[in-house]
N, C-alpha and C positions, 0 to 999 in steps of 0.2 A: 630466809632463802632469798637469794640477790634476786632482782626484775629480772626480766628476761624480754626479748622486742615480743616473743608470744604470749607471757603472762599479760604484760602492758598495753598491747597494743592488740593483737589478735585476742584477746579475753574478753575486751569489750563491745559486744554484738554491734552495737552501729558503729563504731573504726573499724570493725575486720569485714563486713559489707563493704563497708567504702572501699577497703581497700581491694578485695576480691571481685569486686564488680568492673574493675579495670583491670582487664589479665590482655597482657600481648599489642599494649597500646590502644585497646578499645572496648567499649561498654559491651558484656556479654551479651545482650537485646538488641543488638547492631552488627555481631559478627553474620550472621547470616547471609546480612543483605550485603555486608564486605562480601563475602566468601560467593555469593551470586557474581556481583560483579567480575569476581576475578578468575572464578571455574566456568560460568555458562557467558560469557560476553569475548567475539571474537573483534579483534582489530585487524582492517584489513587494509596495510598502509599501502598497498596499488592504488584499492580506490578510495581509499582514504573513508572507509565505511562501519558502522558499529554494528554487528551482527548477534544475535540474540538466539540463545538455545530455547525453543519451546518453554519449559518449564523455569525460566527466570522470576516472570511474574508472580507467580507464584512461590519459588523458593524468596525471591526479594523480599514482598513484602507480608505482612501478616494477610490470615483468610479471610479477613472483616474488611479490606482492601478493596476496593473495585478498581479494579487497574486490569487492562490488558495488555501484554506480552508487547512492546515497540515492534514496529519492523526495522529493517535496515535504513540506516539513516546515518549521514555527513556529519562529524561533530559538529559543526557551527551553527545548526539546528540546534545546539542544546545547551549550546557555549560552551563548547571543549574542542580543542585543538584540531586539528586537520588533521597534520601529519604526524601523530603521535597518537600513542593511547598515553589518555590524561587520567591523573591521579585524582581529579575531580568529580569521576564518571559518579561512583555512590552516592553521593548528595546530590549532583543533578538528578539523578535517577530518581531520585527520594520527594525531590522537590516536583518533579511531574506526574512524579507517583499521586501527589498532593496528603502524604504524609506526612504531616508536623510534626508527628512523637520521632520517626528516625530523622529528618532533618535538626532536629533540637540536638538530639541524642549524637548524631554522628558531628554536629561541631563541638560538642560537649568535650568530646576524645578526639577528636580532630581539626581544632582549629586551623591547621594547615590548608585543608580546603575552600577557605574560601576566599569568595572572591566577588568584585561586584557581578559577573556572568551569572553567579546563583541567583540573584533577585532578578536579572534580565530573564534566564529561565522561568521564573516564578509567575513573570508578567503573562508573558510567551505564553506559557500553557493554561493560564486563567487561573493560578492556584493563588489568587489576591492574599485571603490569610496569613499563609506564608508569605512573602512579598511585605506583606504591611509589619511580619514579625522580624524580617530579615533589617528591614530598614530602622526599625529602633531599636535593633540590638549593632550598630553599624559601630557607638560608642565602644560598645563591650569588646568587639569584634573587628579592629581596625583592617583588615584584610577585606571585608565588604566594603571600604571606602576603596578601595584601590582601583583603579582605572587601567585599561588598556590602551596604551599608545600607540596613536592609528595611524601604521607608517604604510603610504600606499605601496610599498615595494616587499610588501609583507602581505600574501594574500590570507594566510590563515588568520592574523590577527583582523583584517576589514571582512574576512567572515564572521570572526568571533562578534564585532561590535556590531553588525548587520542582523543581528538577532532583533535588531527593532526595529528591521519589515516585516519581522511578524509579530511583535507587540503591537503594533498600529493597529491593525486590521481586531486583533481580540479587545483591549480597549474600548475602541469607539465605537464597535459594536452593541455593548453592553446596556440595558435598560438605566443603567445610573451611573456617575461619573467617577466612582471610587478607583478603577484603574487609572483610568488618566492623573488623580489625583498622587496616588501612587506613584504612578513616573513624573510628576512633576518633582515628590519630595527624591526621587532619586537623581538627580541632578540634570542639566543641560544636554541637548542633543551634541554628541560626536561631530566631527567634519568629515564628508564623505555619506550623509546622508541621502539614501536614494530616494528623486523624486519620483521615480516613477513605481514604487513603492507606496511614497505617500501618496499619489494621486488613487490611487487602487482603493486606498484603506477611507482615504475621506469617501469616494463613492459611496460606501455601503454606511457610512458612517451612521449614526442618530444626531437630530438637529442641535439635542442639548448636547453629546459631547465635543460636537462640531466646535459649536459657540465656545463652548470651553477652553480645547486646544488652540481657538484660534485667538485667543485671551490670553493664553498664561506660556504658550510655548513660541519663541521668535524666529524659531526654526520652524516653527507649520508656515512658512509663506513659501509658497510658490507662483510662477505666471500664468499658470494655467487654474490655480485654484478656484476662481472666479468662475471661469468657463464652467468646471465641473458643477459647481453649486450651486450655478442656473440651473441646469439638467437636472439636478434635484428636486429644483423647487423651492428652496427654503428662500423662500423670499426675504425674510428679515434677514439672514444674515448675507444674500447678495446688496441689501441697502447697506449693511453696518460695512461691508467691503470699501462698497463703493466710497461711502463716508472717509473711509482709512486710504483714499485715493489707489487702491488696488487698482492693476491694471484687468482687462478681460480681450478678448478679442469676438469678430461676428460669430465663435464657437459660442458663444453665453447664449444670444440668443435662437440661435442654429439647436440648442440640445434646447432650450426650455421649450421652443415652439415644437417639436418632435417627441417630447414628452406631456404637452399640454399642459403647462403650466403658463395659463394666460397673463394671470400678475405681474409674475415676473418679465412674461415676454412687454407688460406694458408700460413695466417702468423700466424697465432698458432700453425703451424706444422713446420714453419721455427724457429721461436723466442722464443716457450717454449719447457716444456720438460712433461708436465702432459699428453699429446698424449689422446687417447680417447679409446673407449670401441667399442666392437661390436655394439650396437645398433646406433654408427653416419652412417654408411653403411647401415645397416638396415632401417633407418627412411629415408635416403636420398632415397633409392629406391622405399620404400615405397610410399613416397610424389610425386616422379618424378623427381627427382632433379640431370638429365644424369649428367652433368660436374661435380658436386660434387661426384657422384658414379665412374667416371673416374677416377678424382683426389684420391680417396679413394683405389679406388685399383691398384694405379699407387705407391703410398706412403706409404700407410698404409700395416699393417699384419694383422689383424681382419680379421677373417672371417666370412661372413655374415651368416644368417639363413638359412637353408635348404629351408625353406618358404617363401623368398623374392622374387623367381620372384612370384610366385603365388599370394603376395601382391600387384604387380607391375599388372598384370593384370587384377588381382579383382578392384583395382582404372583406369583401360583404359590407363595407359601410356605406351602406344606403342611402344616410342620410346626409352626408357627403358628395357621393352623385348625383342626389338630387339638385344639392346647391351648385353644384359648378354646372349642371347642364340647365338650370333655372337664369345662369347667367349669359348662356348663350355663344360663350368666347372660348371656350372650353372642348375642343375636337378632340376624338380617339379613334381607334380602329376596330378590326374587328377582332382585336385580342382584349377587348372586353366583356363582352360576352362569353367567350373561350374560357379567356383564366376564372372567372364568374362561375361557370358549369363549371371547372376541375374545380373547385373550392368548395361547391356543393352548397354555392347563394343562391338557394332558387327564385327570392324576391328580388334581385339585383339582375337577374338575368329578366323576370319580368317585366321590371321599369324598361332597362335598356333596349328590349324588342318593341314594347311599345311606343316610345320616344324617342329612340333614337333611329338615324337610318343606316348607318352605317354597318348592320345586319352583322355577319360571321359567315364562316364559309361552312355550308350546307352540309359537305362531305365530313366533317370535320368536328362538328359542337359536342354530337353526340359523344363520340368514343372520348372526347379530352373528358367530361363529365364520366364519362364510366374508370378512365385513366385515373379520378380521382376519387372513386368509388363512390362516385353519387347515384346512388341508385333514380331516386324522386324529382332530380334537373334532367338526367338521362329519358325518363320517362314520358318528365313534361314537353321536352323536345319533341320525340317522336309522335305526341299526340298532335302537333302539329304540323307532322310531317315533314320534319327533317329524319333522313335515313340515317341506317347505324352501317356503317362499316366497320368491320371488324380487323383487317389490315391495318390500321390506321393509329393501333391499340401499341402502346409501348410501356412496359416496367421494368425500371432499373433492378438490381438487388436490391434485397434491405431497405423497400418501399415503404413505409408506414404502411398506405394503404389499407394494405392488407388485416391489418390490424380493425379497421371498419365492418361492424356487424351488417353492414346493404352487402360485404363482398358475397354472401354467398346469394344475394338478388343477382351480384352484379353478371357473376361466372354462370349461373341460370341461362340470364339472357343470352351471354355469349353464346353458349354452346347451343343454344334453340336458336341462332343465328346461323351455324353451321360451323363455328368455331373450334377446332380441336381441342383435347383436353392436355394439358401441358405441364409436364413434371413440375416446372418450375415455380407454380400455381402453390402444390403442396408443399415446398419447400419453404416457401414466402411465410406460408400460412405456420407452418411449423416454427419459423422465426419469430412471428408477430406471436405467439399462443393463443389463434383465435381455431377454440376447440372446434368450433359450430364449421366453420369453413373445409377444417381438416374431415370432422364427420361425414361434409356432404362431398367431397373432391374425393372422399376414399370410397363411401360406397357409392358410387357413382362410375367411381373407374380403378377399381383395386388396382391394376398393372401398371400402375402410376407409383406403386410404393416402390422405394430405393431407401440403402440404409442409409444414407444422410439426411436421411426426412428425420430419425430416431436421434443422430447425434445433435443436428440441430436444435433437434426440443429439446433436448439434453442440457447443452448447451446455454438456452435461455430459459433453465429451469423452468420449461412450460410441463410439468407434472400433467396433468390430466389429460395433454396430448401426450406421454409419453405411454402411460395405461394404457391409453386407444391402439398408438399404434402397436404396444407388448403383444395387443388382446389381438386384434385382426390383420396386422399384417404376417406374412409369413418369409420376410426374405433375410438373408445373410444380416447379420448384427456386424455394425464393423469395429475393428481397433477403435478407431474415433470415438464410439460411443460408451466403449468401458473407461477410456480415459478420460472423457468428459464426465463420468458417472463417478470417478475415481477423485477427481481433481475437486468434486464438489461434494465430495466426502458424502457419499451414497454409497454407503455400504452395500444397503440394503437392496440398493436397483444392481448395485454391481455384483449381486451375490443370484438375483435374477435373472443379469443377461449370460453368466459363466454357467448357471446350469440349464437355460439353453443353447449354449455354444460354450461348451467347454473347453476347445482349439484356442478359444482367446487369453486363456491363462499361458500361455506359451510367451508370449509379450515377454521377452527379458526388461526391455525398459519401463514394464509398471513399477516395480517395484525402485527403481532407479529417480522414477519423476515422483513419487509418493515422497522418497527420502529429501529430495530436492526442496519438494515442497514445506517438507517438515510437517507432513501429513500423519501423524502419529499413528492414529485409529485408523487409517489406512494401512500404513503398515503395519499392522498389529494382525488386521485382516489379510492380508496377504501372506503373510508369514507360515501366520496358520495353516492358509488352505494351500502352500506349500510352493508360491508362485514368487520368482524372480530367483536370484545370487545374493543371497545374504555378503555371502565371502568378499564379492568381490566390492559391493555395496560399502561396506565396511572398511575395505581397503583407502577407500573413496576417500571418507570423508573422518575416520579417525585420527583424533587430534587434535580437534578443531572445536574451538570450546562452545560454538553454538550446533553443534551435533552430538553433544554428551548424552543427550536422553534417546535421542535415535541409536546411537551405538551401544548404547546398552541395551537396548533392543534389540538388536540385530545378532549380538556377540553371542548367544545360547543355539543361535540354527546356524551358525560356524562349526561346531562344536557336532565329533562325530561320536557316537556314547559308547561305541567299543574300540577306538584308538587313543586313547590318551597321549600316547608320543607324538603322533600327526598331529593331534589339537598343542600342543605345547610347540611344536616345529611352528607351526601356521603364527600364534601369538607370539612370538618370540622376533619373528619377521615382520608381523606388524610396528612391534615395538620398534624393531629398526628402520623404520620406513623415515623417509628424509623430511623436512621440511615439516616436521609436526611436533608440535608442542610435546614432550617426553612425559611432562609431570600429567597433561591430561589424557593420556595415551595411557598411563600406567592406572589415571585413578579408572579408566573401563576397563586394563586388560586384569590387573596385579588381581583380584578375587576368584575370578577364574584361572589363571596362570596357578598361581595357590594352588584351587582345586582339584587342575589336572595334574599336578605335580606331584598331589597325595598318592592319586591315582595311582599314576605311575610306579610312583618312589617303593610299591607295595611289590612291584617285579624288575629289582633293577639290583643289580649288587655293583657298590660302585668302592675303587681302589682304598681301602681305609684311611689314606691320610686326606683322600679328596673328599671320603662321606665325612667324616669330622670338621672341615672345612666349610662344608656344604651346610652341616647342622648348625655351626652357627652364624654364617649367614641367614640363614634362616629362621632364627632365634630373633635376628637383630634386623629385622621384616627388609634385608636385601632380597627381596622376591625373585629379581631378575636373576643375577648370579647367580643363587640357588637352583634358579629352572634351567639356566645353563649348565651346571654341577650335573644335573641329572642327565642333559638330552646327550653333552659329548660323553659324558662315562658310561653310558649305558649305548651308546653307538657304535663306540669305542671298544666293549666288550663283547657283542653280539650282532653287530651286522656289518661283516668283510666287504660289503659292496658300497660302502659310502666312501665316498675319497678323504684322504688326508686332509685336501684343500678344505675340502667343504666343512671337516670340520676345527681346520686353522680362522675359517671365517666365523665359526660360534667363537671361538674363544678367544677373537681379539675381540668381542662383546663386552667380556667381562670386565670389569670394572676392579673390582677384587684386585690389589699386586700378586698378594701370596696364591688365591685361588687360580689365578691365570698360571702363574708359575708352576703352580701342580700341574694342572690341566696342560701345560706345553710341556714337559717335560715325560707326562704319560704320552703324546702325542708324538715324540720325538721316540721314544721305544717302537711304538709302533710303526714308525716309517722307516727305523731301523731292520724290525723284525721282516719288513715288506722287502725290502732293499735285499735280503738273503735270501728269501724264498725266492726271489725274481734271478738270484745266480744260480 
C-alpha cells in the first residue's frame, strides 16, 4: 500500500503531537490567553487606554497564577503603542503576569512579537527571571535586539522608551543588584532620558545599587545627583562624587543638615567650597538634629530664622530648645508655648514657662492645646491659672485630631465649660473611626445623629462605628450610605440598610455605578433583589470587550419568560446598536437570540420558501438572519399594526442576498395588499 502524509507522518505519535499542538498559528496551551486578550481587553483610542473585563485574569492565565486583573492603563506603561491596539498586548501581559511557561510558549508560536519593550516590560514589573531569560535568548530571537528609534516628534515612541522611569525606581530598590545588572546587559540608556525621573528613583535607592549605577551606567550623572545623595546620607559615595569632580550646589549640604547626617555635613564643609544657605540651620532645628545645629553654628555664618526655636518647640525637641535658649542669642514669641500646647509637648511647654519670659497670651494657651487635643498640656495650664475660653476653639474638616483618644477628655471639658454640643463633633469623629468618641457625643446628645454621621463611617470603613450608629441611632439612612456600602462591596451592610429603608432600592443609578464599577457581586446582588434597569444598563455598555462578563450578567433579567418575540425585538436592536464591536455583541447576545428563537419558532408559521431559508441559516449558525427570518414573518403574518417601515428596517439587517430578497418581496405583497384596502 503506497505512504500516505497520515500513515507517515500522523502514524507516528511524537510527529503528529508536534504537529497538532500548533493548530491556527499557536500552541493549544496559549490560545486562551490569545483569545483573553482579544474577547475581554478593550482599546480605547480617545484616551488612548487598555481596559480589562473583570474575568481576564483569570481567563489569561492558569489558576496557580497569582496575578490580579490590571486596571486601565496607557500602553507606554507596558511598552505597547499609544495610539493603536498592539499586537504585542499577549506577551506583555504574560510577562507582567510573571509567567515564564506562556511568555516561552507564546514566542515559541509567535516570534513576531517581539521586541526589546518585552524585556523593558520584564524590568518594569520586577519579573527579573524572565528578563534574565529574555536576554539570552536575544541570539535565538533577533527581534529582542531591536530598538526603538527615539524620534522627539513621535510621542508614542518617547513613551514607549520612557518605560525606564519606571525601571529605575524597581531596580535600585531592590536588596541585591541583579536588576540593575540586568539593564546593564541590555544595552545603553536612550537619548531623551528624564532626569527628573532619575532624581526620584536614586532618592529611594539602596547605597549598593546606588554605587553600582553610578559605576557601570554614564547616563546616571546628573547636576543635582550630588545634592540628592547628601540628603541621603551615603557619605562614601558623596566622597567617591566628589573624587569624580561632580558638581553639588549649597542643596548638598542644605538636605544632609535637615536630615542629620553630620559626616556628611562635615566633610562638605571641609572638602568643598559651595558652603550652604540659611535654611541647612533652619531645617536642622527644625527636625531636631542638636549635633548638626552645633556643628552649624560652631562653623558656619548663616543665621538662622528668628522662628527657629519656635519651630523647635512646636515639633517637642527639647533638647534643642534647651541648647539655643542655653546660648542666649536665640529670641521667640509667644507662639512657642502655643504651638508646644497644640502638639501636646507638655515638657517643652514646661521648660519654656520656666525660662523663658516671653509667656503666651493668657486667653489663648488653653484652647490651642485642646485645638490639638491635648488633653494633659490643657490641663496643666489651667492648674495654673490660665482660663479656657471656649470661643477661641477652631476645627477645620478632616481634622486628625479627632482621631486622638484625650478627644473624648477633651469634649468633657468643653461642654462642662458651657460649650454646646456640635454636630460637627460626630461627624469628625465618624471620619477619624474613633468609636470611644462617637459612643460618648451619641449618648450624651442623641439629636446630634444625622445620616451622614452613617455614610461617613461608611465611607472610612470605620465598621464598628457603623454597628453603633445601625444599633442606636434612629434617623433617615441616606442614598449616600447605600452607595458608599455598595461601592465597597458590602453586601451584607447594603442588604441591612435596604431592609430598614427599603425606599432606597428605588435608586435607578445603583445598579448603573455597580456596572461602572465592574462591581460583579454587587451586581449579582442587585439584580437579584430586583433593583435598577438591567435593559437599559446593558444597552450601555454592550460591546465593549471589558463588559463581557457584566453583560452576561445582566442579559437574563432583560429577558421577559412569557414574550419571546419582545425578547428577540429587544436583542436584535441591541445587536444593531452603533459603534460596538458586532463579534463581542454577538458572542453575549447569539445563545440567547438562539434560545428565544426556539421559543418562538414553536408559534410562528412563516412563508415556505422563507422557513427553508431560514432553516438553513440556521443550520450554518447564521443566528442573526435566522432571528430575523422569524421576527418579520411572523409580524408580517399576525400583527396589522406594525408599519411597513418598521419592518423594511429589520430586513435591510439581513445580511443573507437570497433571504433579504424573500423577505422584501413578502413585504412588497404586503404593502401592495395595504395600498387596495386603503382604496
Amino acid at each position: 500500500m503506497a505512504a500516505t502524509f497520515a500513515s507517515t507522518v500522523l502514524g507516528q505519535p511524537t510527529i503528529a503531537a508536534m504537529v497538532f499542538e500548533l493548530q491556527f498559528g499557536m500552541y493549544e496551551d496559549v490560545r486562551s490567553a490569545f483569545r483573553a486578550c482579544d474577547e475581554l481587553v478593550e482599546f480605547n483610542n480617545t484616551g488612548a487606554q487598555y481596559k480589562f473585563d473583570v474575568m481576564f485574569a483569570k481567563t489569561f492565565t492558569s489558576s496557580d497564577t497569582a496575578w490580579e486583573r490590571p486596571g486601565p492603563f496607557h500602553g507606554h506603561l507596558y511598552g505597547l503603542h499609544c495610539r493603536q491596539r498592539d499586537h504585542r498586548l499577549p506577551l506583555h501581559m504574560a510577562i507582567a503576569a510573571g509567567s515564564m511557561h506562556l511568555t516561552k510558549r507564546m514566542l515559541g508560536c509567535r516570534p513576531d512579537l517581539a521586541s526589546n519593550d518585552a524585556i523593558l516590560v520584564a524590568l518594569s514589573k520586577n519579573r527579573l527571571e524572565i528578563a534574565e531569560w529574555l536576554l539570552d535568548h536575544r541570539a535565538m530571537q533577533p527581534k529582542l535586539y531591536q530598538r526603538t528609534d527615539l524620534n522627539e516628534h513621535d510621542h508614542r515612541l518617547r513613551c514607549v522608551y520612557n518605560a525606564l522611569d519606571s525601571i529605575l525606581p524597581v531596580v535600585l530598590t531592590r536588596d541585591d543588584t541583579k536588576g540593575l545588572e540586568l539593564l546593564q546587559r541590555f544595552g545603553p540608556c536612550p537619548d531623551g532620558m528624564d532626569h527628573g525621573a532619575l532624581r526620584r528613583a536614586a532618592y529611594i535607592a539602596t547605597r549598593e545599587n546606588l554605587t553600582l549605577a553610578l559605576d557601570v551606567f554614564p547616563w546616571f550623572h546628573d547636576p543635582h545627583l550630588m545634592d540628592d545623595i547628601a540628603g541621603r546620607g551615603f557619605l562614601s559615595l558623596v566622597q567617591s562624587l566628589h573624587e569624580r569632580h561632580f558638581e553639588c550646589s549649597t542643596y548638598a549640604m542644605d538636605n544632609a543638615a535637615a536630615s542629620g547626617h553630620l559626616e556628611v555635613v562635615r566633610f562638605l564643609q571641609v572638602h568643598r567650597t559651595e558652603g550652604c544657605t540659611a535654611s541647612a540651620l533652619n531645617s536642622a532645628i527644625c527636625h531636631g538634629q542638636l549635633d548638626v545645629v552645633r556643628f552649624l553654628l560652631k562653623h558656619r555664618t548663616e543665621v538662622a530664622s528668628p522662628y527657629s526655636l519656635e519651630s523647635a518647640a512646636g515639633r517637642g525637641h527639647l533638647d534643642v530648645v534647651q541648647y539655643l535658649h542655653s546660648l542666649g542669642t536665640f529670641a521667640c514669641t509667644a507662639l512657642a508655648i502655643e504651638d508646644a500646647a497644640e502638639a501636646g509637648h507638655l515638657e517643652v511647654v514646661k521648660f519654656l514657662l520656666a525660662h523663658r519670659n516671653e509667656g503666651c497670651r493668657r486667653d489663648r494657651v488653653v484652647a490651642k492645646a485642646l485645638e490639638g487635643g491635648s488633653l494633659r498640656v490643657a490641663e496643666y495650664l489651667m492648674s495654673l491659672g490660665y482660663p479656657l475660653v471656649t470661643s477661641g476653639i477652631l476645627w477645620s474638616e478632616g481634622c486628625d485630631v479627632f482621631r486622638k483618644p484625650d478627644m473624648v477628655g477633651v469634649l468633657r471639658l468643653l461642654v462642662a465649660h458651657g460649650e454646646p454640643w456640635d454636630e460637627f463633633w460626630l461627624l469628625e469623629a465618624c471620619d477619624c473611626n474613633n468609636v470611644a468618641l462617637v459612643q460618648f457625643i451619641h449618648a450624651n446628645s442623641d439629636a446630634m445623629c444625622h445620616p451622614e454621621n452613617l455614610a461617613r463611617a461608611i465611607e472610612n470603613e470605620a465598621w464598628a462605628i457603623v454597628d453603633y450608629l445601625l444599633a442606636h441611632c434612629t434617623v433617615d439612612i441616606s442614598d449616600e450610605s447605600l452607595q458608599a456600602a455598595l461601592r465597597g462591596g458590602r453586601v451584607d451592610l447594603a442588604t441591612r440598610l435596604l431592609e430598614r429603608q427599603p425606599e432606597l432600592g428605588r435608586n435607578g443609578s445603583l445598579l448603573l455605578n455597580a456596572l461602572k464599577g465592574q462591581h460583579v457581586e454587587v451586581m449579582r446582588y442587585l439584580l437579584a433583589a430586583g433593583i435598577g434597569n438591567p435593559a437599559e444598563c446593558l444597552v450601555d455598555v454592550v460591546g465593549r470587550r471589558n463588559y463581557v462578563t457584566a453583560s452576561k450578567l445582566l442579559l437574563p433579567y432583560c429577558m421577559d419568560p412569557t414574550n419571546p418575540l419582545q425578547n428577540m425585538i429587544f436583542l436584535l436592536r441591541v445587536i444593531a446598536l452603533p459603534d460596538r464591536r458586532r463579534k463581542t455583541t454577538l458572542q453575549v447576545i447569539a445563545p440567547e437570540l438562539t434560545y428565544q428563537g426556539k421559543v418562538l419558532s414553536l408559534s410562528v408559521q412563516l412563508a415556505p420558501s422563507v422557513a427553508l431559508r431560514a432553516t438553513t441559516l440556521f443550520e450554518a449558525d447564521e443566528v442573526v438572519d435566522w432571528a430575523l427570518a422569524l421576527v418579520v414573518g411572523h409580524l408580517w403574518g399576525t400583527d396589522e399594526t406594525v408599519s411597513t417601515e418598521d419592518l423594511t428596517k429589520w430586513t435591510a439587517m439581513v445580511e443573507n442576498t437570497e433571504l433579504k430578497s424573500q423577505l422584501t418581496r413578502l413585504l412588497a405583497g404586503k404593502r401592495k395588499l395595504s395600498s387596495e384596502d386603503q382604496g
